[in-house]
C-alpha distance (Angstrom), angle and dihedral (degrees) to the residues before:
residue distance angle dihedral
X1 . . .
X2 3.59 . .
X3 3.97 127.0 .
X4 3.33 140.1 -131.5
X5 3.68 89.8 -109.8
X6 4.17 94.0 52.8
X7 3.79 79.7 57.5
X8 3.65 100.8 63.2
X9 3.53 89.8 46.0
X10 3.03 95.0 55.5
X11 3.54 93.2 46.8
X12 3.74 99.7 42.4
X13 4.27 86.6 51.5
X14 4.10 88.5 64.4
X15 4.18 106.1 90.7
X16 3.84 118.7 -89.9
X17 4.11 98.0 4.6
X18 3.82 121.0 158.0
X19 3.81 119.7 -166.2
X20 3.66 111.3 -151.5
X21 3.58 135.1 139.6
X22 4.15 130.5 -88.8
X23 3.61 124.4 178.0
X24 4.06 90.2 -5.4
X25 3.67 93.1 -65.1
X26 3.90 128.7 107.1
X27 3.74 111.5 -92.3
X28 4.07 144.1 -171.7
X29 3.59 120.1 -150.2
X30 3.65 130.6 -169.3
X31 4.29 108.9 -169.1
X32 3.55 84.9 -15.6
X33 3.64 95.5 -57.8
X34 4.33 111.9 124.1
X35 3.95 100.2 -130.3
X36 3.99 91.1 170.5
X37 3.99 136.8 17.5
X38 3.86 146.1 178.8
X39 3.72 93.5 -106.7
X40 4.29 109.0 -175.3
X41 3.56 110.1 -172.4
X42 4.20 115.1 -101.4
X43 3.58 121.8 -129.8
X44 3.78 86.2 -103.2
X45 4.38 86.8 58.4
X46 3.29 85.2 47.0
X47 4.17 103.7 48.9
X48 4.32 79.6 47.1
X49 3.76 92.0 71.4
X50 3.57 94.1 51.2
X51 3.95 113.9 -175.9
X52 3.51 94.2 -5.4
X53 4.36 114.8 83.5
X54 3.88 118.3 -116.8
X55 3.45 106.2 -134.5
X56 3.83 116.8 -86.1
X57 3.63 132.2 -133.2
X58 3.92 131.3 47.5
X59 4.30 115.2 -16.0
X60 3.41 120.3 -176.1
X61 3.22 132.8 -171.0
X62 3.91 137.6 -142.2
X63 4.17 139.5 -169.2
X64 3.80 110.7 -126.0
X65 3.54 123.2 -164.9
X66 3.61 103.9 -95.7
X67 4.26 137.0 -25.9
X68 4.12 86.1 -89.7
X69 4.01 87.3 61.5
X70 3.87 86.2 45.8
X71 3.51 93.8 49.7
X72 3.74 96.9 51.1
X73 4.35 92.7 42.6
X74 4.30 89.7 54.7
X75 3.68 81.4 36.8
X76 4.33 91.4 55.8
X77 3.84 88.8 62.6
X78 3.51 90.5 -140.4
X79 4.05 111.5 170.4
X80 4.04 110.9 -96.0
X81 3.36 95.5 11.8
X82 4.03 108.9 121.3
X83 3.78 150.5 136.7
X84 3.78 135.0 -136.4
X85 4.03 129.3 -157.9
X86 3.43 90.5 -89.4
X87 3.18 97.5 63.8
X88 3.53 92.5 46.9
X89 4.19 104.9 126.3
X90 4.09 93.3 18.6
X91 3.71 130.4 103.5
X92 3.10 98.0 -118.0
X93 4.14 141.3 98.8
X94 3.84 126.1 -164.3
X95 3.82 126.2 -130.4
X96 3.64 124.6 -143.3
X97 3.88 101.2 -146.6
X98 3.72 99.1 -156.6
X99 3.75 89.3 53.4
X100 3.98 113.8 35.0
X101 3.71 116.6 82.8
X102 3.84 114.9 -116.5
X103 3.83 92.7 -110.1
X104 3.70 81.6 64.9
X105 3.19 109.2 53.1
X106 4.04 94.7 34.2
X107 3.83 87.4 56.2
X108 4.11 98.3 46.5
X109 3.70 81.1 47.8
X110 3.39 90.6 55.7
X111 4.29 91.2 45.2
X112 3.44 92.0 50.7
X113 3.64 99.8 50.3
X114 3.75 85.9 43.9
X115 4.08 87.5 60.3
X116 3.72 93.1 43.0
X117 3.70 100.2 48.0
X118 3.57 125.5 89.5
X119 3.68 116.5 -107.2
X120 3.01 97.6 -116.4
X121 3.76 95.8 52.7
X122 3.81 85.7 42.4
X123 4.07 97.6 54.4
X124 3.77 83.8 45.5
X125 3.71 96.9 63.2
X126 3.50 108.3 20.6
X127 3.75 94.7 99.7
X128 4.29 85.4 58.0
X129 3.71 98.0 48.6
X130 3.68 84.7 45.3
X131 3.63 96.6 56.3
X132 3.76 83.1 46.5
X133 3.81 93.0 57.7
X134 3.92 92.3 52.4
X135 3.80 94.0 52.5
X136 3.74 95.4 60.3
């Protein structure tokens, strides 16, 4: 399980993040761009599941570089790693904290603040958040 806390961490640890706040919820920008966010479900997410129960406890969400990237995360079948309707068409995936392994979330924190970034922000850490990746 990992908590809502272990996510800003992790998020505040990647190079030139901001927390801040965008439509009420928790968010992590990168030169202004959000690359991950405390997404609860809305009544509308909710009503979409119908008589089956979305999964409780913290989601967040975050950007991915394109749909192919999306594809191939849902695709991985890694544990809390999911999408919803509204989503559907948006780079993005959703984490379900109490379910996805910390590897998981630490690394699509890292991928989404690798497709948010500036290049040149990007190219000049890339080597560090490599060596980060190998240590785990």
């Amino acid at each position: 399980m990992v908590t809502l806390e272990q996510v800003a961490e992790m998020a505040m640890s990647l190079p030139e993040t901001v927390e801040g706040e965008r439509y009420g919820n928790r968010t992590w920008f990168v030169a202004g761009k959000a690359f991950a966010w405390d997404r609860p479900f809305s009544k509308a997410d909710i009503k979409r599941y119908g008589d089956a129960h979305p999964p409780d406890g913290p989601i967040v969400a975050v950007q991915l570089a394109d749909l192919h990237e999306t594809g191939s995360v849902l695709a991985s079948g890694q544990d809390g790693v999911f999408t919803i309707p509204h989503f559907d068409g948006y780079p993005a995936v959703l984490l379900h904290l109490r379910s996805a392994r910390k590897r998981t979330v630490r690394d699509l924190m890292v991928d989404a603040w690798l497709a948010c970034a500036p290049d040149d922000v990007a190219r000049a850490h890339l080597p560090e958040l490599r060596r980060r990746r190998q240590r785990r």
